[in-house]
N, C-alpha and C positions, 0 to 999 in steps of 0.2 A: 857200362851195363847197357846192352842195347834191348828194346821193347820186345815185348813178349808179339805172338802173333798167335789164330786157328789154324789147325793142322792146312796145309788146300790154301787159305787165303791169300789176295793179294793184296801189298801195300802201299798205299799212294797219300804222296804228301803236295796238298795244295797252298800254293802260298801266294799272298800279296802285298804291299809296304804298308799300308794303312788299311784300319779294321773299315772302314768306309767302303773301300774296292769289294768287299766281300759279296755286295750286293749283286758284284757280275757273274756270280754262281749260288745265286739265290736256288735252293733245292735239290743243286747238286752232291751236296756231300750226302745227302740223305739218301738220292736215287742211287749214288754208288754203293752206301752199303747194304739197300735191297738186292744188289747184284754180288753183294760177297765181298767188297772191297774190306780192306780196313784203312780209315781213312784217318790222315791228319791234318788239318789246317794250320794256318799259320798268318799271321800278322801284328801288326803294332796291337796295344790293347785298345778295346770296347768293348759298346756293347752289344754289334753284331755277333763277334766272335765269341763272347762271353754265352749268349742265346744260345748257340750251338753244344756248351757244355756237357749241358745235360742229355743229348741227344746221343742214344746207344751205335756203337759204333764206329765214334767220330771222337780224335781228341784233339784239345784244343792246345795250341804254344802260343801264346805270347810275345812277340818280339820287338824290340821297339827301333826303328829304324827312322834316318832322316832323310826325306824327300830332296832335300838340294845334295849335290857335292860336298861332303864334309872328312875329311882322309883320316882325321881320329876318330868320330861315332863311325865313319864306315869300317876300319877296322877293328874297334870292339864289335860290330855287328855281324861281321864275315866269322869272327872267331864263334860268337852266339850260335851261328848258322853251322858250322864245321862240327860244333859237340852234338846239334841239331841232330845232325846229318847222321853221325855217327852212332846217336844213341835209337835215330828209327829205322834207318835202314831201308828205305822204301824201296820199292821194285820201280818206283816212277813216280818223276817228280814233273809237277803242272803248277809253270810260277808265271803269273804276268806282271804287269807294271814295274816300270826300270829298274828300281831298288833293289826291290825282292827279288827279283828274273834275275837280278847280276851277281847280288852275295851269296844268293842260294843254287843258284845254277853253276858256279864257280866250286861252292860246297860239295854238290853232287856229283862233281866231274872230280874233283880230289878223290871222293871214296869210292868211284867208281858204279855209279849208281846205275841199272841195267838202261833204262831205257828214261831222259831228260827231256821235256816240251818246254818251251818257251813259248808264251801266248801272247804274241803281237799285240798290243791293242791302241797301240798310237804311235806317231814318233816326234817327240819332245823335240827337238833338232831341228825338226822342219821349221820351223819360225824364231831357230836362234841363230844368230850370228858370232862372227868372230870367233875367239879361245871358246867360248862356252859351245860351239858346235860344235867344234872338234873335240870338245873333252867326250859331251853328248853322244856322237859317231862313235867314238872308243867304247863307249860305253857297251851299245848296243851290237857292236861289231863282235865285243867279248864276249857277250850274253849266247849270240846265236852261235859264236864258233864251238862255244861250251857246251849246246844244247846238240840231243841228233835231231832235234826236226824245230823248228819254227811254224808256228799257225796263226796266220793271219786274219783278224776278223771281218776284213773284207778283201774283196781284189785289187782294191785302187790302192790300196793300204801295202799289201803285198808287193805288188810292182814298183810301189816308189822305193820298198827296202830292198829290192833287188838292183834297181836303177842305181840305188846308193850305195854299191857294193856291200850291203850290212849280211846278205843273205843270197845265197841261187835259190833258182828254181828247182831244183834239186831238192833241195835241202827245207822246201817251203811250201805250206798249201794253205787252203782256204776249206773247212770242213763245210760242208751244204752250201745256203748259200753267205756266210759268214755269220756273225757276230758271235758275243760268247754268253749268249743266255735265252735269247730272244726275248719274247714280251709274253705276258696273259692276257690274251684281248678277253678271256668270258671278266675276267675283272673288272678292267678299265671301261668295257661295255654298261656293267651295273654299275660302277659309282657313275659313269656319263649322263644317265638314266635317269639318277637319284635328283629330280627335283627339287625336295624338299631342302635336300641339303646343300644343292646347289646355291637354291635361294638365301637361306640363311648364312652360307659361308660367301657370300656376296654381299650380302651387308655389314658382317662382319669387318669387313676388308674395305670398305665405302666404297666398292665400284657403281657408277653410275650404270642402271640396267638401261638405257636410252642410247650410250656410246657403245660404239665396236670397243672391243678387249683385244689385243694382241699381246700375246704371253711367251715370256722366255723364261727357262728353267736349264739351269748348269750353275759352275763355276765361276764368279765374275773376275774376271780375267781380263785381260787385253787379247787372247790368244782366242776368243770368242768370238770379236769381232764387235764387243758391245761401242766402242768407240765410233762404226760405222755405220751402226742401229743408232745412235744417237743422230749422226747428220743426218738419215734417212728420214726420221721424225721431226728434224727441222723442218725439213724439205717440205712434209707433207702439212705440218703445222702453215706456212707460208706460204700453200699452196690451196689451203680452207679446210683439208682433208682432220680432223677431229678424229681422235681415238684415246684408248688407255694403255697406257703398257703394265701390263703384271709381271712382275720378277720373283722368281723363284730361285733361291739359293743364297749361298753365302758366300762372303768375300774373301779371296782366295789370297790376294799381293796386292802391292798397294798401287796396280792398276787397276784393279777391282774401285777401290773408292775412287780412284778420277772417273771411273766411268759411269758410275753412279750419278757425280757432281752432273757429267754432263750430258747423262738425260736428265737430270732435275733441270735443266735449263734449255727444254727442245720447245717451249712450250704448250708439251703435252702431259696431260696428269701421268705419272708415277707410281706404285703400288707397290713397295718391296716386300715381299712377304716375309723372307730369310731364308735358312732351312726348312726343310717340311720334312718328317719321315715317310710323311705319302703325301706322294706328288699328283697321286689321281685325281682326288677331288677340283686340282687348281688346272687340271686341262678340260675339266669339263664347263669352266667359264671363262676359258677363249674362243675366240672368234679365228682369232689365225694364230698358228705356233709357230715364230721368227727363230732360225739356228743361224744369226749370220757369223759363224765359225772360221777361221783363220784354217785348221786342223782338227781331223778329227781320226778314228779309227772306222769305226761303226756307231752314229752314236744313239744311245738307246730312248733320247730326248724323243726323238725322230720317230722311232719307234712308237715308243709310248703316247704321241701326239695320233701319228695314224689311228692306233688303236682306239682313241677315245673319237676318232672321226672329224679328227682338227685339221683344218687346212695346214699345207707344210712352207712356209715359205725359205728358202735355205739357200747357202754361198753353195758354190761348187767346189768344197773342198773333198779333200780325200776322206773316204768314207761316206761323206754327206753326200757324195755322187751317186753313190750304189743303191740308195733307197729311193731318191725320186728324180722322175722324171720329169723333165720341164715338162709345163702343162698338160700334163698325164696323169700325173699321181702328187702335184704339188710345182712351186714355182722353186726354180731354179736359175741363181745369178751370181753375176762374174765376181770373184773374192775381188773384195777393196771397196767396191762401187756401189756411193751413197745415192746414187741417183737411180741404178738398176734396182738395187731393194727398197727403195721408195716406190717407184712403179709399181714392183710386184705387190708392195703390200697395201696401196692402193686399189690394184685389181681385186687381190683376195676382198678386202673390205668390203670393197661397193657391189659385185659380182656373184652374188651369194649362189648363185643358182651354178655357175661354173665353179665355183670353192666347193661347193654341196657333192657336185659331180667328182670334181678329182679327189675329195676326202675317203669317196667310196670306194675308187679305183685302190687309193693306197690301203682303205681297211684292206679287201681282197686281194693284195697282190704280201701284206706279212701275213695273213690267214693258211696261205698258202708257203711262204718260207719261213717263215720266222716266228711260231707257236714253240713254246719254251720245253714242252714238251718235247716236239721234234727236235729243238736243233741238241737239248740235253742229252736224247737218244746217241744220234749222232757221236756226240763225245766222246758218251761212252763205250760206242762201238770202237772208236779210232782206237781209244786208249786202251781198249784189251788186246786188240790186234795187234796194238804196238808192243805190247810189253808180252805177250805170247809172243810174238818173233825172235824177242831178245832174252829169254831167259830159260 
């Protein structure tokens, strides 16, 4: 039995592995169906997706899929995906993160779905070796041959999957100037703002108001780079330089908890917050926001740190290159190197008056690309134009 539709309307099924991702299309499903879409979403269960329920015009699936390699949950999950497929029938499917983009882009290309996006947003592979990169490569190699177009959420992002034959240039773009949501700066402006709550959620949390705060917020991972944020804070611990570090989020593998153990032993205080549903409040009591990142896509840490006027200090990885520029709009240093991001985050510390200057530079420079508003717009231009061609 497949889904009912409005006479005219078009149908678009967006999907991700886990209800957590859904974040990177925070207001999307909504703006498409001011525009007539009828929309689907789709992911593991929460309570993102769940939130969306009740929301006119948007239905919600369910799916439950597993983030590693697993050949019996990924084929009970392809089959989940294929009755999916069958029973909505979208004019166009918008899948990212590897799971999702691979069982359901494989789904869509079986039923022959008009027009398929696969939306780049990182590439897992870049920091794995051995069997597991080559499974990784397959993976994404299949995703994009499956899809008619690939979208990259940035350029550096883009290029390295073309470099790694996963993708042409043909076949790949970069919509505006990347990412896949942007940010709310009038948000992150007001809770930056909020004082009160500043101070209160600072004692809460026992940060010393006297010490610089340097704050990191993601996934604790190894692929973060948090192992060379801890030498770095050796470094600077042995060198007189005094700070905090604030940690936001939660632990991902269990190189997450070694890298915990070893900033608890940089001897610099430690503050791990965990998860937060909102992240705002905890960047508006850093002093500098540290991405030393291994890989990235676009990432929206970066972003969101801009937005709240936080100095950016970050590796040169992919993605992490496209937002700042060494001492223009934040510091930028060589992946690996505990001694380069020791420096920078030295400078940002002591140098308040040039941290002040380039925070400003990067508000103004996502004011100008990356209002979520805009790059939303964006989307949705592509996606109509895309599936008017094809149908």
């Amino acid at each position: 039995m497949t889904s009912r539709r409005s006479a005219g309307s078009r149908r678009i099924l967006i999907g991700v592995t886990i209800d957590d991702s859904l974040q990177f299309h925070a207001g999307l499903p909504e703006s498409l169906v001011e525009d007539g879409w009828d929309v689907h979403v789709v992911s593991g269960p929460g309570r993102r997706l769940e939130s969306l329920r009740s929301t006119r015009g948007v239905t919600v699936h369910p799916l439950s899929m597993a983030r590693e390699p697993n050949i019996g949950q990924d084929i009970a999950a392809l089959w989940k995906w294929i009755r999916l497929i069958y029973r909505v029938r979208p004019d166009v499917t918008l899948i990212g993160t590897p799971k999702a983009a691979l069982l359901g882009t494989l789904a869509a290309r079986a039923f022959g779905v008009p027009y398929r996006v696969y939306e780049l947003l990182g590439l897992r592979m870049e920091t794995s070796r051995g069997p597991s990169r080559l499974v990784y490569r397959a993976m994404e190699w299949l995703t994009a041959t499956s899809a008619h177009e690939v979208i990259a959420v940035s350029e550096s992002l883009r290029t390295l999957a073309i470099e790694l034959g996963i993708t042409t240039r043909a076949r790949s773009s970069v919509l505006g100037s990347g990412s896949c949501n942007g940010v709310d700066t009038e948000r992150f402006r007001h809770v930056s703002e909020d004082s009160v709550r500043s101070e209160a959620l600072a004692r809460d949390l026992g940060i010393d108001g006297r010490v610089p705060v340097v704050g990191f917020v993601g996934r604790l991972t190894r692929d973060k780079g948090l192992p060379e944020l801890a030498g770095a804070l050796r470094i600077l611990h042995e060198s007189g330089v005094t700070i905090q570090l604030l940690v936001v989020g939660t632990v991902d593998d269990s190189s997450g908890h070694v890298a915990l153990d070893q900033l608890s032993r940089t001897g610099q205080k430690v503050i791990a917050a965990g998860y937060q549903d909102d992240v705002a409040p905890f960047y508006a009591l850093m002093d500098v926001f540290c991405l030393p990142s291994l890989r990235e896509g676009l990432p929206n840490v970066i972003l969101e740190s801009m937005a709240s006027r936080t100095i950016v200090v970050a590796t040169d990885a992919t993605g992490s290159r496209d937002l700042v520029e060494n001492g223009i709009s934040g510091y930028l240093v060589s992946l690996g190197s505990e001694l380069e991001l020791a420096e920078a985050l030295r400078k940002a510390v002591l140098d308040r008056a040039a941290s002040e200057r380039m925070a400003q530079s990067a508000l103004l420079m996502v004011e100008g690309r990356y209002i979520t508003r805009d790059v939303q717009r964006t989307t949705r231009a592509f996606l109509r134009a895309g599936v008017e061609a094809r149908t």
